[in-house]
NUBA-255552 format. One record per residue (C-alpha): chain; x, y, z. Coordinates in nm, 2 decimals, m for minus. Layout:
NUBA-255552
{nuvex 'A',{X,Y,Z}}
...
end
This chain:
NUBA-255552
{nuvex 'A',{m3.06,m5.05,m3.73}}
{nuvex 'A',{m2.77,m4.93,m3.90}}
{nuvex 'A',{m2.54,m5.22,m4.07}}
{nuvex 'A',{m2.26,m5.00,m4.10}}
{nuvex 'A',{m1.95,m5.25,m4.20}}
{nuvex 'A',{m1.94,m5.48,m3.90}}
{nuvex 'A',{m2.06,m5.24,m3.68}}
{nuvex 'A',{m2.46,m5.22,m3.57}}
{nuvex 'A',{m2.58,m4.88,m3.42}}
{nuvex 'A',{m2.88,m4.86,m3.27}}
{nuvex 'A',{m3.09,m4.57,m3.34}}
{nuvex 'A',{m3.29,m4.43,m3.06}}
{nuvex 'A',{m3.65,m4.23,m3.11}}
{nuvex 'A',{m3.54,m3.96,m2.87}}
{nuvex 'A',{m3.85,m3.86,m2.57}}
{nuvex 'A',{m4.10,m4.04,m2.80}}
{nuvex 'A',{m4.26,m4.31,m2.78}}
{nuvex 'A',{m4.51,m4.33,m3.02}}
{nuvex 'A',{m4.85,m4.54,m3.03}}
{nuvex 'A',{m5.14,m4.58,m3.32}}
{nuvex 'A',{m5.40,m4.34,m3.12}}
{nuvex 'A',{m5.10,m4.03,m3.15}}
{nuvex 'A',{m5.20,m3.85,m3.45}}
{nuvex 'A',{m4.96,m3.59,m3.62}}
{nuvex 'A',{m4.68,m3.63,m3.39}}
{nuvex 'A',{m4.42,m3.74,m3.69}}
{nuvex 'A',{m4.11,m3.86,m3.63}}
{nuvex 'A',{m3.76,m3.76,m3.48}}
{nuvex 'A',{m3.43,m3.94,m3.44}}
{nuvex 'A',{m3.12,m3.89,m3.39}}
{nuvex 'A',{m2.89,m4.04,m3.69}}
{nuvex 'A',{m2.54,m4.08,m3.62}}
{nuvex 'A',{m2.38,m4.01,m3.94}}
{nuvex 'A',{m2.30,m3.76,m4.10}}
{nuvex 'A',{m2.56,m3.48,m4.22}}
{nuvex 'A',{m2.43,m3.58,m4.57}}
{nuvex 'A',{m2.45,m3.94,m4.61}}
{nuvex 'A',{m2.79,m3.88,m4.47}}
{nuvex 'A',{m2.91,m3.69,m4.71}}
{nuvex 'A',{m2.79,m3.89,m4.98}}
{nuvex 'A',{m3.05,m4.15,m4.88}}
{nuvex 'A',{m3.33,m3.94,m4.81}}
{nuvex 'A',{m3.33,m3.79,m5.16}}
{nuvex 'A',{m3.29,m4.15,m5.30}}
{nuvex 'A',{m3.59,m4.26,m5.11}}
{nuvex 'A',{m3.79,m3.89,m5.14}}
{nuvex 'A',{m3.74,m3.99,m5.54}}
{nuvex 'A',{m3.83,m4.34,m5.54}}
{nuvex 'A',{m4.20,m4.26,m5.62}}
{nuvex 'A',{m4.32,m4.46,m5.36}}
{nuvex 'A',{m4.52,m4.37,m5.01}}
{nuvex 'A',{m4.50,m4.66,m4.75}}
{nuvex 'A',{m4.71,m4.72,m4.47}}
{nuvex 'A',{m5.03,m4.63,m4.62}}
{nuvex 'A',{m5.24,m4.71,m4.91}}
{nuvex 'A',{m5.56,m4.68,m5.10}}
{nuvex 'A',{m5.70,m5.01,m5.16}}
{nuvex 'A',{m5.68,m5.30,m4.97}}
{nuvex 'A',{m5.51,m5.52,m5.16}}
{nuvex 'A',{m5.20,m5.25,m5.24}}
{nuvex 'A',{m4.89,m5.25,m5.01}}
{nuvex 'A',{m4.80,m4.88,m5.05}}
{nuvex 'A',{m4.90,m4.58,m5.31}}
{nuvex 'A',{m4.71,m4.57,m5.57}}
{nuvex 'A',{m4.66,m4.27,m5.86}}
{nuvex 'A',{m4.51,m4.04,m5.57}}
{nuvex 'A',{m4.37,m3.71,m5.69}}
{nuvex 'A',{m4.05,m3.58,m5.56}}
{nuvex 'A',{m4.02,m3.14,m5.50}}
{nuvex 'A',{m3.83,m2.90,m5.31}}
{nuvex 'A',{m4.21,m2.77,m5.20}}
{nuvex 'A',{m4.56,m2.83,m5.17}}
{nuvex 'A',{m4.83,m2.63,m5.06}}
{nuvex 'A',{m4.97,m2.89,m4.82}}
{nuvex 'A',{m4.68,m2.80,m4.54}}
{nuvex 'A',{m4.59,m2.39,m4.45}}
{nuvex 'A',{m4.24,m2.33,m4.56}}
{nuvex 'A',{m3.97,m2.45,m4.35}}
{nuvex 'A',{m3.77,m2.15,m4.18}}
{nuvex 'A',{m3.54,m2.32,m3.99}}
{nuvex 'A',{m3.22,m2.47,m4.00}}
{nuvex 'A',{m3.12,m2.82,m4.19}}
{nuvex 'A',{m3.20,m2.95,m4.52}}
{nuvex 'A',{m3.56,m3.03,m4.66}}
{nuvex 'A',{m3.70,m3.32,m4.93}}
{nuvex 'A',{m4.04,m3.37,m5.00}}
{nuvex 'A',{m4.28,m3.63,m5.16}}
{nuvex 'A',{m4.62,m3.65,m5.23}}
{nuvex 'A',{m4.91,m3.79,m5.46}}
{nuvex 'A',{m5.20,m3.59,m5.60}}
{nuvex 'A',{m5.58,m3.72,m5.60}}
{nuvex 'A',{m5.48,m4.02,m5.36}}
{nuvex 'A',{m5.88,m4.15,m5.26}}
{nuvex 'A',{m5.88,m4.20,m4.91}}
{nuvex 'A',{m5.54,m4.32,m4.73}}
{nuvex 'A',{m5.50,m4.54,m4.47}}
{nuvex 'A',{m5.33,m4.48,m4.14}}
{nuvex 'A',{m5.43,m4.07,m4.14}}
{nuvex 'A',{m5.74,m3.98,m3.89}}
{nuvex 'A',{m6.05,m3.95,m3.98}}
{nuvex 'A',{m5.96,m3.91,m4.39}}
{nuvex 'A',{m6.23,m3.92,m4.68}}
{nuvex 'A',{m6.24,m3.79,m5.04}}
{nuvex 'A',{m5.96,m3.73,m5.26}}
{nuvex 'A',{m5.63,m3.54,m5.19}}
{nuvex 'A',{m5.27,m3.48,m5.14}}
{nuvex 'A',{m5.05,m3.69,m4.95}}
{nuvex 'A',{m4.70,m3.56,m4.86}}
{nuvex 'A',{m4.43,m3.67,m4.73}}
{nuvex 'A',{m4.14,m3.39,m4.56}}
{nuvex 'A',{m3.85,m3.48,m4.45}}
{nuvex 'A',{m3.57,m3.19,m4.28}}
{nuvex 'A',{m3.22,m3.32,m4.26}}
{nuvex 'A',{m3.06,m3.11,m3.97}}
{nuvex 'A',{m2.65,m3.15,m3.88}}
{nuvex 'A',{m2.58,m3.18,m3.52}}
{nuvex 'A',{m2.23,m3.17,m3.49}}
{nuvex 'A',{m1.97,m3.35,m3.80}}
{nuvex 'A',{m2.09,m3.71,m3.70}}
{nuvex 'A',{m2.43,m3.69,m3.55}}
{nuvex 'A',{m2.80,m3.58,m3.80}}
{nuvex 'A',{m3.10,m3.48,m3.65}}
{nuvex 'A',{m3.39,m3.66,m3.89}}
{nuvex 'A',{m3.76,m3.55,m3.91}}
{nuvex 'A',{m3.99,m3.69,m4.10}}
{nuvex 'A',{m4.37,m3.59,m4.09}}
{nuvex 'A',{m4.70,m3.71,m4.32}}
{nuvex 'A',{m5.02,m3.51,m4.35}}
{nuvex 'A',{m5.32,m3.56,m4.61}}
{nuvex 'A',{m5.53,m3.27,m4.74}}
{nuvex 'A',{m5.81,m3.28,m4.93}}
{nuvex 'A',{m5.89,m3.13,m5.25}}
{nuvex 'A',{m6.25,m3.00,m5.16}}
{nuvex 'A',{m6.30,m2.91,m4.81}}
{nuvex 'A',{m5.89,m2.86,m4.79}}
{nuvex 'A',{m5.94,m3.06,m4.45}}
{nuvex 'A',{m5.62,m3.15,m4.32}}
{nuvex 'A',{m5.56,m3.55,m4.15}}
{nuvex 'A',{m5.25,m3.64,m3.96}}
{nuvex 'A',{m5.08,m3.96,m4.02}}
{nuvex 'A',{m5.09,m4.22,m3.68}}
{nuvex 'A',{m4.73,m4.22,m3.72}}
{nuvex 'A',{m4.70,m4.56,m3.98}}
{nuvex 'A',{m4.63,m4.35,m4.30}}
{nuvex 'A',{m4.30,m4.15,m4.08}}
{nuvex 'A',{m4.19,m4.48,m3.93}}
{nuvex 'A',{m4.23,m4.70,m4.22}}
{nuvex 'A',{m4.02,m4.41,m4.46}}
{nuvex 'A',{m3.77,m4.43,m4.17}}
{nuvex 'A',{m3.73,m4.79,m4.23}}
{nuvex 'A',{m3.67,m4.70,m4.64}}
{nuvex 'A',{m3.42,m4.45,m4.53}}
{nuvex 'A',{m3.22,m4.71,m4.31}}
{nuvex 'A',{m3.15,m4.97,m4.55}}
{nuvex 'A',{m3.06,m4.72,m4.82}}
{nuvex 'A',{m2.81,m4.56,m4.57}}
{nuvex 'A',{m2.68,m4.95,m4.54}}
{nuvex 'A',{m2.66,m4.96,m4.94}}
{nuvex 'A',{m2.46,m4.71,m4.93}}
{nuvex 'A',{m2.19,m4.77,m4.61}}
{nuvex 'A',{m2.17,m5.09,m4.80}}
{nuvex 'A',{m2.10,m4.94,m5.19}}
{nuvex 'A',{m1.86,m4.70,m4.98}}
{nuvex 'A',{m1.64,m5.00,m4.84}}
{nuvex 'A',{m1.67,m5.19,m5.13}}
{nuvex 'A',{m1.54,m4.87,m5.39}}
{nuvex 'A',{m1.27,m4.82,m5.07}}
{nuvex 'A',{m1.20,m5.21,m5.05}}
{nuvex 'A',{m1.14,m5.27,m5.44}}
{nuvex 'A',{m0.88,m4.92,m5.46}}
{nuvex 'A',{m0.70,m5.11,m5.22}}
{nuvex 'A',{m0.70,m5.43,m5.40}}
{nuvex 'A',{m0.61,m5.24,m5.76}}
{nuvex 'A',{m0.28,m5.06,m5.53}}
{nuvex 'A',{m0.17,m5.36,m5.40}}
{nuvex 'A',{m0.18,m5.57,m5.74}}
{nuvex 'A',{m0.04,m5.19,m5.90}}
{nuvex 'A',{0.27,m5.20,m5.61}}
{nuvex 'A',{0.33,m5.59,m5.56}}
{nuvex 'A',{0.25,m5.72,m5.95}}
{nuvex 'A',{0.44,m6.08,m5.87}}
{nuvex 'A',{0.18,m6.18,m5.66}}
{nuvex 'A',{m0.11,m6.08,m5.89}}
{nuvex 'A',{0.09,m6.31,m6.11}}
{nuvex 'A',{0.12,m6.58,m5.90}}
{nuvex 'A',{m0.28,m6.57,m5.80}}
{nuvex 'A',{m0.37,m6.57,m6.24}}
{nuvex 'A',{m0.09,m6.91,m6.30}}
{nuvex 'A',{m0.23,m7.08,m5.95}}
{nuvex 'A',{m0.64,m6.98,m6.10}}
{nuvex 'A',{m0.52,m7.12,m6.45}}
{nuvex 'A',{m0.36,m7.46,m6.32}}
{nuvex 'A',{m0.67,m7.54,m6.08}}
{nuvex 'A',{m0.86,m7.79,m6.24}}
{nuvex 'A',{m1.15,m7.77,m5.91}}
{nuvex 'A',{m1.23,m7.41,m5.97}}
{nuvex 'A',{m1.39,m7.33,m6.33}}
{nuvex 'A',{m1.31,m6.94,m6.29}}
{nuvex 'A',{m0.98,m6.79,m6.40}}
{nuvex 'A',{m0.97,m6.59,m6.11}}
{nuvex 'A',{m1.09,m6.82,m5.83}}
{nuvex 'A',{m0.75,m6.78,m5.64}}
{nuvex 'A',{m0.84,m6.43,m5.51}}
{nuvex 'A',{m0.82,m6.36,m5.11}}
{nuvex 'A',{m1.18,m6.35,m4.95}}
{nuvex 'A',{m1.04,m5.96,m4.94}}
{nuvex 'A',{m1.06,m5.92,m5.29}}
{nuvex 'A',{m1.45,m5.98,m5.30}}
{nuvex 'A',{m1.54,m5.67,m5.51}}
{nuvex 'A',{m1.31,m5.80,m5.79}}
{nuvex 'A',{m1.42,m6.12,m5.74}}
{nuvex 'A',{m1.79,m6.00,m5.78}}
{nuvex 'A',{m1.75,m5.90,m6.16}}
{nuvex 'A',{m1.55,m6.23,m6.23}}
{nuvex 'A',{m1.81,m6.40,m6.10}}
{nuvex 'A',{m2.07,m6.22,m6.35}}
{nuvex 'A',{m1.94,m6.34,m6.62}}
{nuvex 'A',{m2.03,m6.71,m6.73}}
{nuvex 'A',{m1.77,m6.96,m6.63}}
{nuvex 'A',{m1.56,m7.13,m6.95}}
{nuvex 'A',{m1.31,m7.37,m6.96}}
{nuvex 'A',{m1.00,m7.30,m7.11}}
{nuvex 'A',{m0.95,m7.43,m7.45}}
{nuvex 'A',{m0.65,m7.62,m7.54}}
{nuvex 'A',{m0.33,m7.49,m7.60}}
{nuvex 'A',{m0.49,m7.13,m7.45}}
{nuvex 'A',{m0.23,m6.90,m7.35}}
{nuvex 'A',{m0.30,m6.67,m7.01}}
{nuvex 'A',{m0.27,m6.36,m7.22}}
{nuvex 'A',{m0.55,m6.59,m7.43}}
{nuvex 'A',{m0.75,m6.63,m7.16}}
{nuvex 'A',{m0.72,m6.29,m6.98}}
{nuvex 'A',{m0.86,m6.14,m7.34}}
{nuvex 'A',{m1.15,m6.42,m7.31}}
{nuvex 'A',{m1.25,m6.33,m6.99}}
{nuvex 'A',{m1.21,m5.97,m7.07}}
{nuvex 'A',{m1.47,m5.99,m7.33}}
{nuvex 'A',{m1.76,m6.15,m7.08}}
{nuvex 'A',{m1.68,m5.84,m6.84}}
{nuvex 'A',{m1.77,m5.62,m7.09}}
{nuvex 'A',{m2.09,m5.35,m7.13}}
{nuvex 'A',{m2.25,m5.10,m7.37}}
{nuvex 'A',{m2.48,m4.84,m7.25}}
{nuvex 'A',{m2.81,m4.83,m7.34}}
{nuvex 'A',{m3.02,m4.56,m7.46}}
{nuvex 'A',{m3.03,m4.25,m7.45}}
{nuvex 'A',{m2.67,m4.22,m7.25}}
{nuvex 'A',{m2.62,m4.23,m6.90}}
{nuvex 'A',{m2.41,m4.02,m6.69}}
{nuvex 'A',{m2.10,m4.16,m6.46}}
{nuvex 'A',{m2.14,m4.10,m6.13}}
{nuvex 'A',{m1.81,m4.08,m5.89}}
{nuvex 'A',{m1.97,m4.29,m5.60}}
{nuvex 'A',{m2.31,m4.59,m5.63}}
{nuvex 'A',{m2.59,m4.38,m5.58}}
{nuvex 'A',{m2.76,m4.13,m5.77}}
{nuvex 'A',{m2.71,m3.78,m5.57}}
{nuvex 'A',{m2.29,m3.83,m5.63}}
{nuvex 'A',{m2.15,m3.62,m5.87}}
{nuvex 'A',{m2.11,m3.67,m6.23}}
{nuvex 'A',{m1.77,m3.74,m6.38}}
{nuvex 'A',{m1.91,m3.74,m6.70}}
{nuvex 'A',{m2.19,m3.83,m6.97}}
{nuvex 'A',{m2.17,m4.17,m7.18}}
{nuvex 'A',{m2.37,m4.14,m7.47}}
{nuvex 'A',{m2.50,m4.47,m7.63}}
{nuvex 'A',{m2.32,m4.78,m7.75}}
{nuvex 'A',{m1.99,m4.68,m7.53}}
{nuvex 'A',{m1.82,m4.99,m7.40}}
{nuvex 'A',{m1.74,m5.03,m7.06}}
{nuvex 'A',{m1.56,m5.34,m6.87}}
{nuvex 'A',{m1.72,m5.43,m6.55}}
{nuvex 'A',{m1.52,m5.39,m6.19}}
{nuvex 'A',{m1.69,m5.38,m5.95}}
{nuvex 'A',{m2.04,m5.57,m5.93}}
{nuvex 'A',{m2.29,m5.46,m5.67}}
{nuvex 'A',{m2.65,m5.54,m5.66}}
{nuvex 'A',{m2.79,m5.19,m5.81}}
{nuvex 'A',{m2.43,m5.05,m5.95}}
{nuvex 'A',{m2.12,m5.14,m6.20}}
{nuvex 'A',{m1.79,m5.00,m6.13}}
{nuvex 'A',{m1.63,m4.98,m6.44}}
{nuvex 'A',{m1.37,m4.87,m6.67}}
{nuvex 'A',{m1.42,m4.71,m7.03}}
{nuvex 'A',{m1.17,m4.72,m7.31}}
{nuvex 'A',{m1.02,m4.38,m7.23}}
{nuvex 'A',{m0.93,m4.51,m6.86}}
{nuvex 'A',{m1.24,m4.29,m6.68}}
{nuvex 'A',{m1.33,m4.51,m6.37}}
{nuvex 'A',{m1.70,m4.44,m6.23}}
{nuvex 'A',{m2.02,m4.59,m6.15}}
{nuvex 'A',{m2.35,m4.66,m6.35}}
{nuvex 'A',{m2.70,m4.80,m6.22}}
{nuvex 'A',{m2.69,m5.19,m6.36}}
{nuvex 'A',{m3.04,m5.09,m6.53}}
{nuvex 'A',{m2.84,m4.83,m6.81}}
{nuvex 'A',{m2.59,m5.14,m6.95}}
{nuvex 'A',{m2.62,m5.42,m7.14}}
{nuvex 'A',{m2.37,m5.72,m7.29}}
{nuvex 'A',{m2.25,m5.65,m7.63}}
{nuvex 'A',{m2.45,m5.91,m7.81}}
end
């Protein structure tokens, strides 16, 4: 499934239903999203260097040290329609879950990312091994297709979810921009609570992405005689980030196919926004807003 917002789609396998004796069928469903937003998570999963549903030893869980392409001799060229990722490991000894398979070889992975309309994406998704010698070719049973779906549907969640949350906090920043008394109000009611150790623990539960970054910070008690312009430069300072080396570039949505605003070379201080599992939001000095992976920061001492 689909967890997009509150809303649960399910996703059908169109005229197939597959079983572990159906070799080299792959996979086919129809995605209803937009061919975009699709594709965003199939090149983040074609690059994650990792090819579920099979594996070479027992005691693995997938093959990892995956290469990502826009080819690969092991599949003919794709002529039609739609957009095309592929994946695949060299000298892989013997992978599970393909028929009949022996020796060393390629695995690959293709996926074709085909628009059906502005809201609907036709998604295939096929696995074939090949070996080096004999140049024998073994279809998957269907595990490898179905288990990269899987991969493909939660990063599609990860990113309806970045989406609301980068959509949710602009609201939250234009509402405290167009109604400042009441941001006001929520920093003297969060300095005077004596339950609450944060300074901005009065939020609304719809100001969660802001609250996210408060909450990364570690929670200190005001000291004596603090002022709130005090304590807003206090809490400032645990908010904020330097990027690590060698730079890293700004990205104008959570994931790693948006565009880039710009490049941050090392050592530039950010303040942190938004929090997410994988991504920042955050501000530089100069007032450029963006995203950056959580990996490519660190605190300033």
């Amino acid at each position: 499934m689909f967890l997009l917002g509150t809303c649960v789609a399910q996703i059908p396998i169109p005229g197939r239903s597959k079983n572990q004796g159906e070799y080299g069928m792959g996979l086919i469903v129809n995605v209803p999203l937009p061919a975009d937003e699709v594709s965003q998570a199939v090149a983040d999963v074609a690059q994650n260097g990792i090819i579920r549903g099979t594996k070479e030893y027992n005691k693995d869980e997938y093959i990892t040290g995956a290469e990502s392409g826009s080819s690969t001799p092991v599949f003919p060229a794709w002529t039609e329609d739609g957009k095309v990722f592929y994946k695949f490991k060299k000298h892989t000894l013997d992978p599970r879950n393909f028929k009949d398979s022996g020796d060393s070889g390629t695995l690959a992975v293709r996926y074709v990312v085909q628009p059906q309309g502005d809201k609907n994406t036709l998604l295939r998704i096929d696995a074939v091994y090949v070996e080096d010698f004999r140049k024998t070719i073994h279809f998957s049973n269907g595990m490898v297709e179905s288990s990269e779906y899987k991969d493909i549907q939660d990063h599609v969640a990860k990113i309806e979810l970045m989406k609301k949350e980068t959509v949710e906090a602009e609201r939250v920043k234009q509402e405290a921009r167009e109604h400042p008394e009441r941001k006001a109000a929520s920093s003297s009611s969060s300095s005077s609570s004596s339950s609450q150790p944060a300074a901005l623990n009065d939020v609304s539960a719809d100001a969660q992405p802001i609250q996210a970054a408060a909450d990364a910070a570690p929670a200190v008690s005001p000291e004596p005689g603090e002022s709130v312009e005090q304590r807003v430069r206090n809490l400032r300072s645990q908010l904020e980030r330097k990027v690590k080396s060698p730079g890293a570039p700004l990205k104008s949505a959570p994931y790693q196919t948006a565009a880039t605003l710009k490049s941050l070379p090392t050592g530039t201080e950010v303040l942190l926004v938004i929090v997410t599992p994988y991504w920042y939001g955050v501000e530089t000095h100069e007032g450029d807003h963006g995203w950056l992976a959580r990996e490519q920061l660190e605190a300033l001492r």
